[in-house]
C-alpha positions as CSV (number, residue, x, y, z in Angstrom):
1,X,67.4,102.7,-29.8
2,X,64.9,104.1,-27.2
3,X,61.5,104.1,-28.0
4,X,59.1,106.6,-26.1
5,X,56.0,107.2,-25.8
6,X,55.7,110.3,-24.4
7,X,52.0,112.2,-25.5
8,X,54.0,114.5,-27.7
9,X,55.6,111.9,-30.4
10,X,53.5,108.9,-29.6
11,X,52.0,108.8,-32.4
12,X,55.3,108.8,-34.5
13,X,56.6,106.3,-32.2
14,X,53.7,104.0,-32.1
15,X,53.8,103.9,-36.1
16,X,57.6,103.4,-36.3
17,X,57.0,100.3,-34.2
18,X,53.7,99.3,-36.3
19,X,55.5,100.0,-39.5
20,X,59.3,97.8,-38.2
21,X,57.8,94.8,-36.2
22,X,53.8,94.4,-38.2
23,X,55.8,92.0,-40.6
24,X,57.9,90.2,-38.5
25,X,55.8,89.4,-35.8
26,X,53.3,88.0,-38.4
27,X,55.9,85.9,-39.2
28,X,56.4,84.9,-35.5
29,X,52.6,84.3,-35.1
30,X,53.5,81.5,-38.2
31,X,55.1,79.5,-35.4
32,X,52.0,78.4,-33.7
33,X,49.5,79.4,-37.0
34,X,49.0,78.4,-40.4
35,X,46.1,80.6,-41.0
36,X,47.7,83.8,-42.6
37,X,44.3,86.2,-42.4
38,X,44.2,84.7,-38.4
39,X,47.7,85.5,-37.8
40,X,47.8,89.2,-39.5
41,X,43.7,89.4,-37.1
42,X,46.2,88.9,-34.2
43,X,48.8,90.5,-34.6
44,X,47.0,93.5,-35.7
45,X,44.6,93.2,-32.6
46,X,47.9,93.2,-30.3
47,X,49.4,96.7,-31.5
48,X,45.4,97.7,-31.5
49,X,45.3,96.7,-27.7
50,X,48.6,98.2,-27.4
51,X,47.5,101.4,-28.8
52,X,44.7,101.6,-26.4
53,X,47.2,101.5,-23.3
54,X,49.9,104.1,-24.9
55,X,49.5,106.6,-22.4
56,X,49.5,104.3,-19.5
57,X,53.2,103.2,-19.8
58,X,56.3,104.3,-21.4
59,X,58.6,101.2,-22.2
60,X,62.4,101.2,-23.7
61,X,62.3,99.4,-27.3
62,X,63.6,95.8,-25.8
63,X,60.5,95.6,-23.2
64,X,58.0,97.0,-26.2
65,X,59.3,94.1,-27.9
66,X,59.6,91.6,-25.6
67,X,55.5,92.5,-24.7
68,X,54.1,92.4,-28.1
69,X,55.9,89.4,-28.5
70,X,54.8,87.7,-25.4
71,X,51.1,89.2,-26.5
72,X,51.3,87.9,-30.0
73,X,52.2,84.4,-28.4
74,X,49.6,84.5,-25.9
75,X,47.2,85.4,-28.2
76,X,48.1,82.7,-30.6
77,X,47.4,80.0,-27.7
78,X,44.3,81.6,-27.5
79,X,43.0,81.1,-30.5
80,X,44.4,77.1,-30.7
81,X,42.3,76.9,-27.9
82,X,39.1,78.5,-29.1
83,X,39.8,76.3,-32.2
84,X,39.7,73.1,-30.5
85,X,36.8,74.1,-28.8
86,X,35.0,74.8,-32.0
87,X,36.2,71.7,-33.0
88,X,35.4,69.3,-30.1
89,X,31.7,71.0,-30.2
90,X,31.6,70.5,-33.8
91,X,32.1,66.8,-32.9
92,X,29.7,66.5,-30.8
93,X,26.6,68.3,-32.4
94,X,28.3,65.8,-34.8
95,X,27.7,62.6,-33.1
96,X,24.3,63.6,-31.5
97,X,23.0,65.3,-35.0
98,X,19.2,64.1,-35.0
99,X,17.7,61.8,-37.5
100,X,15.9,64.3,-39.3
101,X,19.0,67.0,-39.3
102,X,20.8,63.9,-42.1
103,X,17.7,64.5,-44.0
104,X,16.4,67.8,-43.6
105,X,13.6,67.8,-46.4
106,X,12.0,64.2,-44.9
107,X,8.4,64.7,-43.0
108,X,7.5,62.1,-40.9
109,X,3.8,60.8,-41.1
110,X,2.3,59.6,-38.1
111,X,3.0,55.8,-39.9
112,X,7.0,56.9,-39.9
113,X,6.4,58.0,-35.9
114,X,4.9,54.4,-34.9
115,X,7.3,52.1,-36.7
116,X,10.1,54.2,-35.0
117,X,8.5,53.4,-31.8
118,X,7.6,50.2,-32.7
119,X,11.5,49.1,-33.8
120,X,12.6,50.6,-30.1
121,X,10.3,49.1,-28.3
122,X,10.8,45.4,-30.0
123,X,14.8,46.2,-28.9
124,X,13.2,45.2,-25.5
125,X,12.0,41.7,-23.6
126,X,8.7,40.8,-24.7
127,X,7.2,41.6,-20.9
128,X,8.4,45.4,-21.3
129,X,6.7,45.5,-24.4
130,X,3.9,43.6,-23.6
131,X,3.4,46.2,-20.3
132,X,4.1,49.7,-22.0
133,X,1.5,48.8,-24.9
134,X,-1.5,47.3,-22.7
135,X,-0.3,50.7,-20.4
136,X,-0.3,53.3,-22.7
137,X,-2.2,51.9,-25.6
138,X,-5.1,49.7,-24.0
139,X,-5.2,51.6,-20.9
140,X,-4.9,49.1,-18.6
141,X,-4.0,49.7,-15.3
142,X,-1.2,48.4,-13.7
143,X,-3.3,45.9,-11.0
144,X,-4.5,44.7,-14.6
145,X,-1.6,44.0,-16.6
146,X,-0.1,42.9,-13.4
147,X,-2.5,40.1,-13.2
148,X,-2.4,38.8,-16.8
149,X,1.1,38.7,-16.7
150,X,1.1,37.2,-13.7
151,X,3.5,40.0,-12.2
152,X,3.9,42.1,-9.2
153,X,2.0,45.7,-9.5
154,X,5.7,47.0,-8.9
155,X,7.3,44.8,-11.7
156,X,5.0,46.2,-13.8
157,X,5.5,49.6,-12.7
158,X,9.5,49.2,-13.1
159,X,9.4,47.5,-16.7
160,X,7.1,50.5,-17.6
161,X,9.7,53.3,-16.6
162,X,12.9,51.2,-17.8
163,X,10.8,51.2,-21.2
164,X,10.0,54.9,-21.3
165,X,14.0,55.5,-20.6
166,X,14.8,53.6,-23.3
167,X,12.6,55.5,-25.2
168,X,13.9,58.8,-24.0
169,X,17.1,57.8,-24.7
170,X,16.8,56.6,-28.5
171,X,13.7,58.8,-29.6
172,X,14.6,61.7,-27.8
173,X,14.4,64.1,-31.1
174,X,10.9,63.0,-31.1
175,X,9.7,63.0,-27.9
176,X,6.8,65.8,-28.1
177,X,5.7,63.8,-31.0
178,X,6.0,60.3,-29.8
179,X,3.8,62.3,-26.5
180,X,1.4,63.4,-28.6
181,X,1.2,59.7,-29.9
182,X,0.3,58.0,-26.8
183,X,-2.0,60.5,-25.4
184,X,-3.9,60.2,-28.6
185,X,-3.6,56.0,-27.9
186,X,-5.4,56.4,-24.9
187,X,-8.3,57.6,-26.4
C-alpha cells in the first residue's frame, strides 16, 4: 500500500493514516508511558506536527510509518526527561523549602526573629559570639573588642565575617529581616 500525499488527496490520505495508526501507536507510546492522557497528548501532537509538514514531503507508507514511530519514540524520551526535571526541581525547592513555607499562616514577632538569631549564633565559639554582639549590638569597634578580648584587630575582623556567613547560610529566608534587626541594634 502507497500512501501519498500529493495536495489533491492529502487530506484523505492524512486521515486514513490518523484513523489506522492513532490507536496503535498510542499503544506503542505505552512502552516508555504509563500516563494514558500523556501518551494520546503525544501521539496526537506527532500526526499534528506531521500535518503541519504534509506538503513538504511525500513518503511511501513504510517510511510514514517508520517516522511517526521514530517521532512518537522521541517524543516519549522527551517527556521522561522533562519529568525528571520536574522532579529533581521538585526535590530541591523540597529540601531548601523555607521555615515559614512548612507553616505558611505563622508571623514572626521581632521576639521569634532574635531567638532565631540568638540559637545560630550560640552554634558558634564563645569569641565569635562575644565579637558579632559587642560589633553589631554595642557598637564597638573593632580596635575595642580587639582589646578586651585580647585579640588581634584582624581576628576580630575574621570571626566577625565567618559569623555573618554562618548567618547567611542558616538564616538566609530572613536575612532583610534579621538586617533590619541589627541596624535597629545599633541605635
Amino acid at each position: 500500500m502507497k500512501i501519498s500525499f500529493l495536495r489533491h488527496d492529502k487530506e484523505q490520505a492524512f486521515k486514513q493514516l490518523y484513523e489506522e495508526y492513532y490507536a496503535p501507536f498510542c499503544l506503542y507510546a505505552k512502552r516508555f508511558i504509563e500516563d494514558k492522557e500523556a501518551r494520546e497528548d503525544i501521539v496526537s501532537d506527532v500526526f499534528a506536527s506531521l500535518w503541519d509538514k504534509i506538503d513538504s514531503f511525500e513518503l511511501d507508507s513504510d517510511t510514514t510509518l517508520g517516522y511517526i514511530k521514530m517521532c512518537v519514540k522521541n517524543s516519549c524520551l522527551n517527556y521522561l526527561k522533562h519529568q525528571e526535571y520536574e522532579w529533581n526541581y521538585a526535590e530541591i525547592i523540597r529540601k531548601k523549602a523555607p521555615v515559614y513555607e512548612n507553616e505558611p499562616d505563622s508571623v514572626y514577632t521581632l521576639d521569634d526573629l532574635y531567638r532565631m538569631l540568638y540559637e545560630t549564633l550560640n552554634k558558634l565559639p564563645e569569641s565569635y559570639r562575644t565579637v558579632f554582639i559587642e560589633s553589631f549590638f554595642n557598637g564597638k569597634t573593632h580596635a575595642e573588642i580587639a582589646e578586651e578580648l585580647n585579640l588581634s584587630v584582624k581576628s576580630v575582623n575574621r570571626y566577625k565575617q565567618r559569623t555573618i556567613e554562618l548567618l547567611r547560610n542558616e538564616l538566609k529566608d530572613y536575612m532583610p529581616l534579621l538586617a533590619l534587626i541589627l541596624i535597629a541594634g545599633r541605635t
